[in-house]
C-alpha positions in Angstrom: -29.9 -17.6 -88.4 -27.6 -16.7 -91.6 -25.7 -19.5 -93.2 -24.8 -20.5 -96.4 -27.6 -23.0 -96.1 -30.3 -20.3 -95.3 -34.0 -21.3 -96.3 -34.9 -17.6 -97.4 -33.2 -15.4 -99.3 -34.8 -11.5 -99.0 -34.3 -9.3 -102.1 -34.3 -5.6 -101.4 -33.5 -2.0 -102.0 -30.9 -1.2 -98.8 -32.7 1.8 -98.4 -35.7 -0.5 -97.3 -33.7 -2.6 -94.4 -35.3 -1.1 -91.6 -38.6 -1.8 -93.0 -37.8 -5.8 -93.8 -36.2 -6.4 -90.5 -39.5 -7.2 -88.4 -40.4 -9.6 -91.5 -36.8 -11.0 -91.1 -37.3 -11.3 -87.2 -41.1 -13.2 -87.8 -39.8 -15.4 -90.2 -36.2 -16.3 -87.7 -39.0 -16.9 -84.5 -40.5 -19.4 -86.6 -37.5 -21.4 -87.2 -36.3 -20.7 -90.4 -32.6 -19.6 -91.8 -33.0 -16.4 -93.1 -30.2 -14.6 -95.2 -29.9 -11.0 -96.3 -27.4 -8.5 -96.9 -27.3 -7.3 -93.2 -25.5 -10.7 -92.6 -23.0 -10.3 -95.5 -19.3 -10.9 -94.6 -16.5 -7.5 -95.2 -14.2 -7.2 -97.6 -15.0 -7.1 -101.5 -16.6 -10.2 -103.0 -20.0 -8.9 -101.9 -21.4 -9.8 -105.4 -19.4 -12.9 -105.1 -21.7 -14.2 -101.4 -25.0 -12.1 -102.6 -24.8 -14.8 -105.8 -23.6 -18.1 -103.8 -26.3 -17.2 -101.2 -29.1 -16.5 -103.8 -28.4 -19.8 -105.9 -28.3 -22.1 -102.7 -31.8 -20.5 -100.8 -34.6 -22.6 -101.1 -37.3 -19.7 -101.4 -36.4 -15.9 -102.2 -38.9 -12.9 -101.0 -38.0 -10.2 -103.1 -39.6 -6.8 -101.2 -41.2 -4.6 -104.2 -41.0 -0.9 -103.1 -41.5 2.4 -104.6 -37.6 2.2 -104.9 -36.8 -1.1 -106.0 -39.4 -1.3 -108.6 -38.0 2.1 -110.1 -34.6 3.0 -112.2 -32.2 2.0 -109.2 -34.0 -1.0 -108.6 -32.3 -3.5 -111.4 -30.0 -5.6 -108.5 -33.4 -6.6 -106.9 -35.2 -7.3 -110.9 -31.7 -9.4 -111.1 -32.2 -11.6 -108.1 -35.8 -11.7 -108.4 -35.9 -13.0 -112.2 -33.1 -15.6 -111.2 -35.4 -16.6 -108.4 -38.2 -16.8 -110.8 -35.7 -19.3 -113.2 -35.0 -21.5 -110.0 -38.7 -21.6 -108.9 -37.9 -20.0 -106.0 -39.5 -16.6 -106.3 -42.1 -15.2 -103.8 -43.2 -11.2 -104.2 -44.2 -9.5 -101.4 -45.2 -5.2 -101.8 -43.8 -3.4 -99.2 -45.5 0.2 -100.9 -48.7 0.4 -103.0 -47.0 -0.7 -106.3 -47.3 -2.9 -108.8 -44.2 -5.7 -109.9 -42.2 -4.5 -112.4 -43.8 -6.1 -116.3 -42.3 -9.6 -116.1 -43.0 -10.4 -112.8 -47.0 -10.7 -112.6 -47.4 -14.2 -113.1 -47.1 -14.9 -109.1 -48.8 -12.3 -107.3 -47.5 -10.3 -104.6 -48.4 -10.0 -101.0 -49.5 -7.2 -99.7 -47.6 -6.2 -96.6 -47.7 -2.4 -96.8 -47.9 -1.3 -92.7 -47.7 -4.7 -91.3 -45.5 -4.0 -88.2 -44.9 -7.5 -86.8 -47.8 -9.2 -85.4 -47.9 -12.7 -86.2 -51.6 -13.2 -86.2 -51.9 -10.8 -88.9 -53.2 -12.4 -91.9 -51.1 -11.0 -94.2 -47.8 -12.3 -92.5 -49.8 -15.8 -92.4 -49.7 -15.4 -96.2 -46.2 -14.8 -96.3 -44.8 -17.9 -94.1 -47.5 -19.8 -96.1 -46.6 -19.4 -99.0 -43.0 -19.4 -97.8 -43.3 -23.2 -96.3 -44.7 -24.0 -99.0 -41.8 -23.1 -101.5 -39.4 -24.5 -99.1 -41.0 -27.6 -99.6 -40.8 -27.8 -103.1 -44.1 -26.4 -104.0 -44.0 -24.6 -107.1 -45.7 -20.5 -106.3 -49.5 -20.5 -107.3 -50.7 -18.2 -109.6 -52.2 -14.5 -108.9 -55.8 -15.4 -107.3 -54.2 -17.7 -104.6 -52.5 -15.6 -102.7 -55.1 -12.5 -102.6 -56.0 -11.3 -99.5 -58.2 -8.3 -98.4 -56.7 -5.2 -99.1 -56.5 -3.3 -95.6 -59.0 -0.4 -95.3 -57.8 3.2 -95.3 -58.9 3.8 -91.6 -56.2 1.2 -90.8 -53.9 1.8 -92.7 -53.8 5.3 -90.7 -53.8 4.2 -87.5 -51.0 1.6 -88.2 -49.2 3.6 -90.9 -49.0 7.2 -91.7 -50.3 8.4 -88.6 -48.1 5.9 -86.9 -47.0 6.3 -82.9 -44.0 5.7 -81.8 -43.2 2.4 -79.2 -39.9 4.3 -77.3 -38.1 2.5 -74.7 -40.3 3.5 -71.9 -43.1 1.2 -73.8 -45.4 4.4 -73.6 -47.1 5.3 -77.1 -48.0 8.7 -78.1 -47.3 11.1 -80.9 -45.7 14.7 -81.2 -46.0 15.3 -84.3 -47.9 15.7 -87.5 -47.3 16.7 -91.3 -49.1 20.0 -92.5 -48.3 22.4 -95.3 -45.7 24.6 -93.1 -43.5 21.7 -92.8 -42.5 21.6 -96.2 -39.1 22.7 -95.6 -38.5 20.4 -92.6 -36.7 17.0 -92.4 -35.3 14.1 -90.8 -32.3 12.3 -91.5 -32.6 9.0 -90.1 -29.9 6.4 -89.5 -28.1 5.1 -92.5 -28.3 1.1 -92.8 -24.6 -0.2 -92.4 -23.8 -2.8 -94.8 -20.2 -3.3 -94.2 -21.2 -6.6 -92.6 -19.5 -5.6 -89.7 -21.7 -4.3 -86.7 -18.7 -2.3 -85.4 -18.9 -0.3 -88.3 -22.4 1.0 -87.2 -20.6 4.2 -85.8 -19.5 5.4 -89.0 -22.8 4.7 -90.9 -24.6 6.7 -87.9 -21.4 9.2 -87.4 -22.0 9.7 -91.7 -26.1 10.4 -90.8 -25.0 13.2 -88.0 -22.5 14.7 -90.1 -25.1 15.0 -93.2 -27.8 16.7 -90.2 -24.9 19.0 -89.3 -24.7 20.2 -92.9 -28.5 20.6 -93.6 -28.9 22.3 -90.8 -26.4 25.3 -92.0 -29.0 25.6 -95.2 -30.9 28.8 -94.4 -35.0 28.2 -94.1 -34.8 24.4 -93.4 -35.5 22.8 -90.0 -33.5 19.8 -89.1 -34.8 17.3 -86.8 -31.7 16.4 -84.2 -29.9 13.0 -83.4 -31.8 11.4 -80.6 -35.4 11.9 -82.2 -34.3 10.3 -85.5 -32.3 7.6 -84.3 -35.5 6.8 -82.3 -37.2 6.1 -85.6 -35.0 4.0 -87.6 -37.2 1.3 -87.4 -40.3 2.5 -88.9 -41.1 4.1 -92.7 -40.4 6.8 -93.9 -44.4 8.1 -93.5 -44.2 7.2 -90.1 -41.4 8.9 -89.3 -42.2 12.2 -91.2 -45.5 11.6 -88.7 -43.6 11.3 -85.6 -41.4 13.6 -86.0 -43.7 16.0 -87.9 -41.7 16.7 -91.0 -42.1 17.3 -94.3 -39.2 15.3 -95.7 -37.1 12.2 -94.8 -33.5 11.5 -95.8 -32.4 7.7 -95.8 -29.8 5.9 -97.1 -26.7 3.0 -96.6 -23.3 2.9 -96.2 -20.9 -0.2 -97.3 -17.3 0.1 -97.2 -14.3 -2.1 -98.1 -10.9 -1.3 -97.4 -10.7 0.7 -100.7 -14.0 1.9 -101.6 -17.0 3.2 -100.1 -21.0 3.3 -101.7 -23.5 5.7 -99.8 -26.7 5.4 -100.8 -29.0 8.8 -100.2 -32.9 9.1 -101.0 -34.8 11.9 -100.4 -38.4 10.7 -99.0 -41.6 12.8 -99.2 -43.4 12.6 -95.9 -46.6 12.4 -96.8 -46.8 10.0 -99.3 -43.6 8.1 -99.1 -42.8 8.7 -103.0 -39.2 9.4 -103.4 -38.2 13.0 -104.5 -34.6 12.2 -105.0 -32.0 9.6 -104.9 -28.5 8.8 -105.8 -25.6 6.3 -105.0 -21.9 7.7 -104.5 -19.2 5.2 -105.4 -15.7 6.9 -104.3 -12.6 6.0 -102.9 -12.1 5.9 -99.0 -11.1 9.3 -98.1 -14.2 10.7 -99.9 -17.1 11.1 -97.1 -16.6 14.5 -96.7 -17.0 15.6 -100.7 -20.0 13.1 -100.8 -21.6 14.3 -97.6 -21.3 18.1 -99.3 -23.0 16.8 -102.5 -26.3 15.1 -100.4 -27.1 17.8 -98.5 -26.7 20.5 -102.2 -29.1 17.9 -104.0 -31.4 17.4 -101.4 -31.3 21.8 -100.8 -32.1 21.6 -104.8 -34.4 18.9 -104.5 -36.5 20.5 -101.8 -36.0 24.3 -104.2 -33.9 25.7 -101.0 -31.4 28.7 -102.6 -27.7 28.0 -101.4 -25.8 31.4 -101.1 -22.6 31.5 -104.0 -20.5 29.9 -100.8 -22.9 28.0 -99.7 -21.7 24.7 -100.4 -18.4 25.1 -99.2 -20.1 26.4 -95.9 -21.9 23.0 -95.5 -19.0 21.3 -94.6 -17.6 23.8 -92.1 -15.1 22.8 -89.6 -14.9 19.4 -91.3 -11.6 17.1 -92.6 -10.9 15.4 -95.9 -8.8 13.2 -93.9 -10.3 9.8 -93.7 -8.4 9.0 -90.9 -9.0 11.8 -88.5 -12.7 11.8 -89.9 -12.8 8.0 -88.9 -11.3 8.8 -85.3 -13.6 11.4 -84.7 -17.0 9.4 -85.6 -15.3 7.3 -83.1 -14.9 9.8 -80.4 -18.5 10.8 -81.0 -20.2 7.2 -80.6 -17.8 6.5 -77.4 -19.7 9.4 -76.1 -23.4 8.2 -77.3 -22.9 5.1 -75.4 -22.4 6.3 -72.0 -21.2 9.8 -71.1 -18.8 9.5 -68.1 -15.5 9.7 -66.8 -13.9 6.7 -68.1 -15.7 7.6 -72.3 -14.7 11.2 -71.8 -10.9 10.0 -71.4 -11.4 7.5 -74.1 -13.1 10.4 -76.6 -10.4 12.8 -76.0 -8.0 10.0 -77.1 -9.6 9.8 -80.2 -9.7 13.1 -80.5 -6.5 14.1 -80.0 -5.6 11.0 -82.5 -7.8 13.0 -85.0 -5.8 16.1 -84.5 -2.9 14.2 -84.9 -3.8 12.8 -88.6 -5.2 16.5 -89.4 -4.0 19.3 -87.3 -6.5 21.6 -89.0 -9.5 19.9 -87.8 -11.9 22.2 -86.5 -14.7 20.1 -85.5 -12.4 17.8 -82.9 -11.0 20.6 -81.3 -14.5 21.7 -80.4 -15.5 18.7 -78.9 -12.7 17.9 -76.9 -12.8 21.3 -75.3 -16.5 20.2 -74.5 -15.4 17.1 -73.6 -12.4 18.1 -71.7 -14.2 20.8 -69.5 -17.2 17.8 -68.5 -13.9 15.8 -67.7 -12.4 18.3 -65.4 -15.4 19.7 -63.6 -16.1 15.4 -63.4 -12.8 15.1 -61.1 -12.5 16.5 -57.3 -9.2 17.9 -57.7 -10.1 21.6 -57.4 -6.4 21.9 -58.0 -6.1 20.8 -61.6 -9.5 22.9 -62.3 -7.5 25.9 -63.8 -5.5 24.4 -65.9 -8.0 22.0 -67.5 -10.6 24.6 -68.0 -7.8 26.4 -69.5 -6.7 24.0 -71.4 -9.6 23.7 -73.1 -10.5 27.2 -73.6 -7.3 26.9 -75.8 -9.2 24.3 -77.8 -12.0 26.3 -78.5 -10.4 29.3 -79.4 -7.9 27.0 -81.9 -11.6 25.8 -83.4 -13.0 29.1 -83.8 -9.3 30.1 -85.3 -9.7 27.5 -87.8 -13.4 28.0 -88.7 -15.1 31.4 -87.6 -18.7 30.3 -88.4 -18.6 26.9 -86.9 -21.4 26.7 -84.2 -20.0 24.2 -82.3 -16.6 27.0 -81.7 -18.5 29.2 -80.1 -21.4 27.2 -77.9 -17.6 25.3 -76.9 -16.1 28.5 -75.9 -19.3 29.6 -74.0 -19.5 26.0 -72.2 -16.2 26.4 -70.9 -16.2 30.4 -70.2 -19.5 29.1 -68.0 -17.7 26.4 -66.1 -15.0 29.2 -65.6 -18.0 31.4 -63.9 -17.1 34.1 -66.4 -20.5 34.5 -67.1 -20.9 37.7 -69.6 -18.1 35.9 -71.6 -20.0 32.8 -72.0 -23.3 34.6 -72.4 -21.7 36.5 -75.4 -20.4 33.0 -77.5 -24.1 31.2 -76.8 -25.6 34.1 -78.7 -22.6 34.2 -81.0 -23.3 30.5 -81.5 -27.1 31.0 -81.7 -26.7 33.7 -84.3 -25.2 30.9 -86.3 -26.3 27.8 -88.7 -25.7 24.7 -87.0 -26.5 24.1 -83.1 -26.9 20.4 -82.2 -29.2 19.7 -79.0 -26.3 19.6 -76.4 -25.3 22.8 -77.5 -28.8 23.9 -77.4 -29.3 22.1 -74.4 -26.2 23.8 -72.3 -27.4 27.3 -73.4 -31.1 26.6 -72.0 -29.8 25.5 -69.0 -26.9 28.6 -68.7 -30.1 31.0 -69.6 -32.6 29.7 -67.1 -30.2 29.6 -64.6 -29.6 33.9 -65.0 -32.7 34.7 -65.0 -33.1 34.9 -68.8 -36.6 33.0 -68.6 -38.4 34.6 -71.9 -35.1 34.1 -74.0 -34.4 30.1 -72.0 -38.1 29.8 -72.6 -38.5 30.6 -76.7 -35.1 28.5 -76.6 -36.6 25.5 -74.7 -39.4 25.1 -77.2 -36.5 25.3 -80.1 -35.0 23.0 -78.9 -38.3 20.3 -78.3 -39.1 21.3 -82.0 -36.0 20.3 -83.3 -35.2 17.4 -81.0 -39.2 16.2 -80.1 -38.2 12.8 -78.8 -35.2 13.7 -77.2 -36.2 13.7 -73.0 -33.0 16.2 -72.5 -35.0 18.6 -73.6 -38.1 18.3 -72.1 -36.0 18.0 -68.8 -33.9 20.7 -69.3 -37.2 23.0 -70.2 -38.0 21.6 -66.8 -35.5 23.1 -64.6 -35.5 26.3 -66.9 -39.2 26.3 -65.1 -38.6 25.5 -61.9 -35.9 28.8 -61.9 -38.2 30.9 -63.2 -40.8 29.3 -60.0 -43.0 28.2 -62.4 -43.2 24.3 -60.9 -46.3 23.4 -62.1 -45.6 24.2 -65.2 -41.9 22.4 -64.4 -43.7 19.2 -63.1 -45.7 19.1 -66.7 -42.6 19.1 -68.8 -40.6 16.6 -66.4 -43.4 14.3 -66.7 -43.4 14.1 -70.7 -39.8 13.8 -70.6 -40.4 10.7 -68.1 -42.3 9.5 -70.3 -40.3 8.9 -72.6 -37.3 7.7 -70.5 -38.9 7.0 -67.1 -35.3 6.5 -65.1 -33.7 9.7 -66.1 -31.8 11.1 -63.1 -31.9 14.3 -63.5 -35.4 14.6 -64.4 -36.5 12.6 -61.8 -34.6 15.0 -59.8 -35.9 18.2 -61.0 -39.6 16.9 -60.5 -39.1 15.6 -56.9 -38.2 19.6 -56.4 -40.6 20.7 -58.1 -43.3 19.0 -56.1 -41.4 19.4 -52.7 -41.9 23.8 -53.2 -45.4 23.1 -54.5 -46.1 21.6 -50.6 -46.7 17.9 -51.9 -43.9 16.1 -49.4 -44.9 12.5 -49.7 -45.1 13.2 -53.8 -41.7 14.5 -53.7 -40.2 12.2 -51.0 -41.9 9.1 -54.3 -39.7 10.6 -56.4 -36.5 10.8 -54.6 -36.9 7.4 -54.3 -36.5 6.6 -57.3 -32.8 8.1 -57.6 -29.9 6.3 -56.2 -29.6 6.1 -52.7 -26.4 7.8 -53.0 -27.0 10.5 -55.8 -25.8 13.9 -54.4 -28.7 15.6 -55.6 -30.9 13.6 -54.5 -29.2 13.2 -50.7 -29.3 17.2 -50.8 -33.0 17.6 -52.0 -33.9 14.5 -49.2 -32.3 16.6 -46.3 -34.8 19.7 -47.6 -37.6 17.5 -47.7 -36.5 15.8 -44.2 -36.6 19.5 -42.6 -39.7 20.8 -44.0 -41.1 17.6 -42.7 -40.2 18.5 -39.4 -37.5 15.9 -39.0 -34.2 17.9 -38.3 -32.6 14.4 -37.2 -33.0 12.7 -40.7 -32.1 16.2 -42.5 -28.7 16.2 -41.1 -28.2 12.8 -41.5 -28.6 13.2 -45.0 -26.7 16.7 -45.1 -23.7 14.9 -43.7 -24.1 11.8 -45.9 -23.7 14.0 -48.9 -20.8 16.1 -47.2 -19.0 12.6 -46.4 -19.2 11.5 -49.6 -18.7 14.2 -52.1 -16.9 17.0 -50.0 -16.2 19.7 -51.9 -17.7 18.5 -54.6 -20.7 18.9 -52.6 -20.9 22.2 -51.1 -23.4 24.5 -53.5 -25.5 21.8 -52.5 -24.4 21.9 -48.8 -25.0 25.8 -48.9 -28.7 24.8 -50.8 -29.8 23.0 -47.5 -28.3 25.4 -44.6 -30.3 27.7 -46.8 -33.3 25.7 -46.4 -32.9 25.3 -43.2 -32.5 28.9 -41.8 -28.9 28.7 -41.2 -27.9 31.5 -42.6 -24.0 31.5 -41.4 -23.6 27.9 -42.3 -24.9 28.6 -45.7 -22.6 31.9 -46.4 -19.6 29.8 -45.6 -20.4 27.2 -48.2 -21.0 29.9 -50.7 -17.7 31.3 -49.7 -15.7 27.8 -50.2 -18.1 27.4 -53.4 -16.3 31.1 -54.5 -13.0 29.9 -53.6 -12.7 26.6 -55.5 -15.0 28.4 -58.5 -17.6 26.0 -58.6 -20.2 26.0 -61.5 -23.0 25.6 -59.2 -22.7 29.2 -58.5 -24.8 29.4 -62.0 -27.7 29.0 -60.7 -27.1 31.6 -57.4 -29.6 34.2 -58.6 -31.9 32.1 -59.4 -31.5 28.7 -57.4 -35.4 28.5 -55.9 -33.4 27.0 -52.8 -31.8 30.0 -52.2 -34.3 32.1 -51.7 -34.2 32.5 -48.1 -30.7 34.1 -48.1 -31.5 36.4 -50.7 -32.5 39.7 -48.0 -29.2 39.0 -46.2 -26.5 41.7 -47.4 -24.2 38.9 -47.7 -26.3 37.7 -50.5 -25.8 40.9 -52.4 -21.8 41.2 -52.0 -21.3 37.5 -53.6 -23.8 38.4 -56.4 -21.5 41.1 -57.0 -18.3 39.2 -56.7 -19.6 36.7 -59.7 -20.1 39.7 -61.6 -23.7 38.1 -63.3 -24.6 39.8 -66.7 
């Protein structure tokens, strides 16, 4: 409840936010106004509300950290020593630190791994003691608010060996810290303090593009988008845990209409201490220049050797120009929110804007050719097919034009050469893009698939596991491991990775999907029949795989029921799938045709022809060989 007549005031280092906000959320459920920079208004009089708001709060917690105890911590030794004047001062240690000298007189709280239970005794300390000051109480002395120090054993289990509470609600950990991951890290979310949430795309769009840029530094692993946003909320100990890491980065990002401040630390895993920090005050128009300098210091920092270009090579493909920068962070948080057709027309708006503002903007014409070819193979107009994929072949080669070593270039071109069916093209720019520094997980993601799908099981296989390594948290790439699986026939194995994945999002379509097919060619029909009904009752995959099911069930009735359900509603869009099931079912003509109509409109589904487990009973029909031919496979 912020207002300018908040109880609390909370004193901080930015970089700690995440790690205040369930003390900020206990303090709220109890009833009382709690103000902290997270609420503060844009524009730039933030000193201005920070002093207004810290002269009018009846008590102030001021968080001592490893960070705001040390040289950059002298905002929160400010607010806390005019806290201490007013009588309004109450120290709480977030790490195992001492006050700075000065500030012993009160003593601090222990709070170090709380994680938001009430009942805990050292929260109980904290609202205590908090009441207490709001009622005019002046803050006892250092034996009066002592309490227990937790043991080590806990501290583990709630701290550095922390699991991870995803959306699912399951717990479990991937991950732990050892020796060989001392050149590994995480860059989690930066904490936006613009006071505007709408502005949280650019502080996460700033995180992604300083992982991009690590991740072209030779020797270091970078830990991908999903699996670090999925940890914003715990410590940096816990996260390095997780995500088993050696290193985190963490940081902030406030901007005003002139100015912007990032805020970078470098975090050891293992004992939260902080290797390196620094803040970056700069005009707007400076994110990429700043973005370049992190990710040199933390290369130095972690005593990685940069090549004599390397620096300029960590900012590949990217724009100086704030507005197309701006547009494109955009683009790319339309597209985390929802991927469909209605965000891929809205992202290639931005993108084009992007362009527009910076013609020489390698990065956005990547992504729209990515985002362009979903688009187009999205819409049922066969028709337009061409010239969309072409289209956006043109985009891809204009990327690779501008920046020959951008990853992103090449895994575009190969994405659209795929949908395209020119398969040895596409094969050639994933390994060109492979070859490279750089590959996010859908780029990863799209060449696992494209791999397993050929045939290419040892190569989609060492991928997979790349992929899970970098991105551990991320159920695309459990799932897409999956269906690698079930091409190669492996569907035990298949139905072990789908289940982790479901795990950790337990609705996901297309996992669900790949594990009802799994089960339904390991012979368990009611198992498989469960999890197809758990997909839409419309989902094309699912009618398809239902009619399979239906016939080896011995109900031919329901199985064309289904079969012309799906052929009803998706028509053309349908018919690999329609060929899958006349496959399935013996009819051999029936399926031939489809493939035939598949050929003519060029659907992508062809892919997955060689390899397609549902196919295998037209594969000793010399009809079966002539198309295999005609697709010219690699």
């Amino acid at each position: 409840m912020p207002g300018s007549d908040a109880d609390i005031f909370v004193s901080y280092k930015a970089e700690d936010r995440a790690r205040l906000a369930p003390l900020v959320k206990s303090l709220e459920s109890e009833g009382l106004s709690v103000w902290w920079d997270a609420d503060i208004g844009g524009g730039s009089s933030w000193r201005q509300e920070i002093q207004e708001q810290l002269e009018a709060a009846k008590c102030v917690i001021v968080a001592w950290s490893r960070r705001s105890v040390g040289p950059e911590g002298e905002f929160v030794r400010d607010e806390a020593e005019r806290a201490r004047r007013r009588g309004t001062y109450l120290p709480v240690c977030i790490d195992d630190v001492a006050p700075p000298l000065g500030f012993g007189e009160v003593q601090a709280i222990k709070i170090k791994g709380w994680k938001g239970d009430p009942a805990d005794r050292r929260y109980q300390a904290v609202l205590a003691a908090t009441r207490g000051i709001i009622a005019g109480e002046r803050p006892r002395g250092p034996a009066s608010t002592h309490r227990p120090v937790v043991g080590r054993r806990a501290l583990v289990v709630g701290g550095a060996a922390a699991t991870l509470a995803l959306a699912s609600g399951t717990w479990f950990v991937f991950g732990r810290r050892s020796a060989g991951e001392s050149n590994s890290i995480a860059v989690l979310p930066f904490a936006n303090l613009s006071g505007d949430p709408d502005q949280a795309y650019f502080s996460d769009g700033i995180a992604e593009e300083l992982r991009s840029a690590l991740s072209r530094i030779p020797g270091l692993k970078v830990i991908a988008r999903t699996s670090s946003e999925l940890v914003r909320d715990v410590d940096a100990r816990a996260a390095a845990s997780t995500l088993g890491v050696g290193d985190i980065v963490t940081g902030s990002v406030r901007r005003s209409s002139e100015m912007i401040r990032i805020t970078a630390q470098l975090v050891d895993g293992g004992d939260g201490s902080e290797r390196w920090s620094q803040v970056y005050d700069r005009p707007i128009g400076d994110t990429l220049r700043i973005q370049t300098e992190i990710a040199n210091q933390v290369a130095q920092a972690l005593s990685l050797t940069l090549a004599e270009d390397g620096v300029g090579e960590l900012s590949v493909g990217g724009s100086a120009n704030q507005k197309a920068h701006d547009l494109f962070l955009q683009a790319e948080a339309v597209l985390q929110s929802s991927p469909n057709v209605g965000t891929f027309r809205r992202a290639i708006t931005l993108y084009d804007a992007a362009i527009q503002n910076d013609p020489n903007y390698a990065k956005a014409y990547a992504r729209k050719a990515v985002v362009l070819t979903e688009l187009t193979g999205s819409e049922s107009n066969f028709a337009d097919w061409d010239k969309g994929f072409a289209d956006a072949e043109a985009f891809a080669r204009r990327a690779i034009q501008l920046a020959p070593n951008l990853t992103n270039g090449h895994s575009a071109l190969a994405f659209v050469r795929w949908y395209r069916l020119d398969f040895r093209g596409a094969l050639a720019e994933f390994r060109r893009a492979n070859s490279l520094p750089g590959a996010d997980g859908e780029s990863l993601a799209n060449y696992v698939f494209f791999l397993g799908a050929l045939g290419f099981s040892a190569e989609a296989r060492d991928l997979a596991d790349r992929f899970i390594a970098l991105d551990p948290l991320n159920p695309r790439a459990h799932g897409t491991k999956a269906r690698m699986l079930f091409y190669a026939h492996r569907y035990n194995d298949a139905l072990k990775a789908a289940q982790i994945a479901l795990k950790l999002v337990p609705d996901r379509e297309p996992t669900i999907s790949v594990m009802g097919d799994s089960l339904l060619l390991l012979g368990r029909l009611d198992e498989a029949e469960a999890a197809y009904s758990r997909l839409p009752p419309d989902d094309l995959y699912g009618l398809a795989s239902r009619a399979i099911a239906a016939e080896r069930g011995g109900d031919h009735a329901a199985s064309t029921m289904l079969l012309e359900k799906a052929r009803r509603l998706y028509g053309l869009s349908a018919i690999y799938q329609i060929a899958e099931v006349h496959a399935q079912r013996g009819e051999m003509s029936e399926a031939f045709a489809a493939l035939d109509e598949a050929l003519r409109v060029r659907d992508p589904g062809l892919t997955g022809l060689r390899k397609d487990p549902f196919m295998d009973p037209i594969r000793n029909d010399p009809r079966y060989a002539s198309l295999i031919a005609k697709l010219n496979f690699p």
